[in-house]
C-alpha positions as CSV (number, residue, x, y, z in Angstrom):
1,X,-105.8,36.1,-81.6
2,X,-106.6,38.5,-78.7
3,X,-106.0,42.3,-79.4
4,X,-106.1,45.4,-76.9
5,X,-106.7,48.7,-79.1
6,X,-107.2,52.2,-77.5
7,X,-109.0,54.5,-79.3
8,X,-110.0,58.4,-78.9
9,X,-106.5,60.3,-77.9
10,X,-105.9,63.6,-80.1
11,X,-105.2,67.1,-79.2
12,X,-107.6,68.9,-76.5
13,X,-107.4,72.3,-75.1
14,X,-106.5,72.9,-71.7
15,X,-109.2,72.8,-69.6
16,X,-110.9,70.4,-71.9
17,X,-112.4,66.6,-71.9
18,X,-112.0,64.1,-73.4
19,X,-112.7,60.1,-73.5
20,X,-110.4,57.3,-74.1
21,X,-111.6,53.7,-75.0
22,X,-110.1,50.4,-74.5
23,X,-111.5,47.5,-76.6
24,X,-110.3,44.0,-76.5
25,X,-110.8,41.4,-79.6
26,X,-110.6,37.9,-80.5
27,X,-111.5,34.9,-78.9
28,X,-111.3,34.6,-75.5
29,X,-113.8,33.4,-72.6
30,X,-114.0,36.8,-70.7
31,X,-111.9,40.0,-69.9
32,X,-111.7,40.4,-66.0
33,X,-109.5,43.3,-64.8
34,X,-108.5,46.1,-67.5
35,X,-106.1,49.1,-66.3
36,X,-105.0,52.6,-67.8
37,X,-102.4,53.4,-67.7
38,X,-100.1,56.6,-69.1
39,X,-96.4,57.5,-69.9
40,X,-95.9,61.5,-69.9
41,X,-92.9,62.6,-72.0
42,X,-89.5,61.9,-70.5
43,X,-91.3,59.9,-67.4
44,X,-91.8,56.3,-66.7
45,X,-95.4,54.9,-66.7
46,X,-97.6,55.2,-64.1
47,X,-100.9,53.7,-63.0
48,X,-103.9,55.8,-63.2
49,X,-106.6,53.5,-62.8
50,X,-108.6,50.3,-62.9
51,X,-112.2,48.2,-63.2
52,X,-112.8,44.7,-62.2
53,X,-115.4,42.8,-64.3
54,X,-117.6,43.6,-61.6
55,X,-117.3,47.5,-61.6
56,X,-115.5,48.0,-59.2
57,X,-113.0,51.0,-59.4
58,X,-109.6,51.9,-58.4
59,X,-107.6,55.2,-58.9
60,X,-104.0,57.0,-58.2
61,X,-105.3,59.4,-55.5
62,X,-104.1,62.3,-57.8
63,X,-106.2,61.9,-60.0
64,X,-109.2,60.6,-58.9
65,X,-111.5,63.9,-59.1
66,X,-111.2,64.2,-62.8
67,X,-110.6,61.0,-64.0
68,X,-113.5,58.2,-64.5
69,X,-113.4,54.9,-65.4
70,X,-116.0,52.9,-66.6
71,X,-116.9,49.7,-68.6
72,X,-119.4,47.6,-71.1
73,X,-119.1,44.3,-70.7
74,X,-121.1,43.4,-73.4
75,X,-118.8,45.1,-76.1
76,X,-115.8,44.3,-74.0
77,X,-114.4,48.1,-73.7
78,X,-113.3,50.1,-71.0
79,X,-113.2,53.6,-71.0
80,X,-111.5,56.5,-69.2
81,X,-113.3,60.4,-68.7
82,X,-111.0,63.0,-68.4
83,X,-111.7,66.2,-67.3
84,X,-110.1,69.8,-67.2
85,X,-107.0,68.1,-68.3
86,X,-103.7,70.3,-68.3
87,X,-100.3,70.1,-70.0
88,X,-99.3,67.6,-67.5
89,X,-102.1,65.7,-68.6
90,X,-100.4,64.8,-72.0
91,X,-98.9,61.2,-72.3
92,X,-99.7,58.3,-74.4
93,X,-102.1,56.3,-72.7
94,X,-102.3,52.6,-72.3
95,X,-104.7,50.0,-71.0
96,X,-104.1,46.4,-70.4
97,X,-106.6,43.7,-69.7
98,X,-106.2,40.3,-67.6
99,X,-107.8,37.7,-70.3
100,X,-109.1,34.1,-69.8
101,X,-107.9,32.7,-73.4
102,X,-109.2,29.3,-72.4
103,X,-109.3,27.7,-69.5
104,X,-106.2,27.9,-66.9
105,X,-104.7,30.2,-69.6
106,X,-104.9,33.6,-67.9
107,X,-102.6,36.7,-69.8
108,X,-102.4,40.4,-69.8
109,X,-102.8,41.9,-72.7
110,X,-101.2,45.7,-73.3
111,X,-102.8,47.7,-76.4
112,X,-100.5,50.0,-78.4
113,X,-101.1,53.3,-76.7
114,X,-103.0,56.5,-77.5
115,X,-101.3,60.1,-77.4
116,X,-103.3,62.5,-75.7
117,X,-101.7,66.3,-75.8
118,X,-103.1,69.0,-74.5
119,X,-102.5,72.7,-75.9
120,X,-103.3,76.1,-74.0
């Protein structure tokens, strides 16, 4: 069974860092594309970024400068690096992850979601 599992969300203080991980699980021949992305309170979600299993990196404009996305294939997590976050920064944050189960069998997996809330 594949799993998606964020990990490192809690409360920060404005102006703060902080760094989320995405890990995905199970048994499945490799984990190509994995995304965040983050619902704010009251708001739809919205894309913030993404990382090919080559590297290669993708942001919302926005927030490009203080966001950074990066990866280990080897352990199959992603991770995102927040910095000087701000209340508008507080959401629960989600990744997903395009999965070869097995071969021809391509699905995107969504992990539950870490809440992230900033305090001044």
């Amino acid at each position: 069974q594949v799993q998606v599992v964020e990990s490192g969300g809690g409360l920060v203080q404005f102006g703060g860092s902080l760094r989320l991980s995405c890990a995905a699980s199970g048994r499945f021949i490799r984990a190509t594309t994995m995304r965040w992305v983050r619902q704010r309170p009251g708001k739809q979600r919205e894309w913030v970024g993404s990382i090919t299993l080559e590297g290669e990196t993708d942001y919302e404009p926005d927030w490009k400068g203080r966001f950074a996305i990066s990866r280990d294939n080897t352990q199959n997590t992603m991770y995102l690096q927040m910095h000087n976050l701000g209340p508008e920064d507080t959401a629960v944050y989600y990744c997903n992850a395009d999965i070869l189960v097995r071969a021809g069998n391509w699905t995107t997996f969504w992990g539950q979601g870490t809440q992230v809330t900033v305090f001044s």
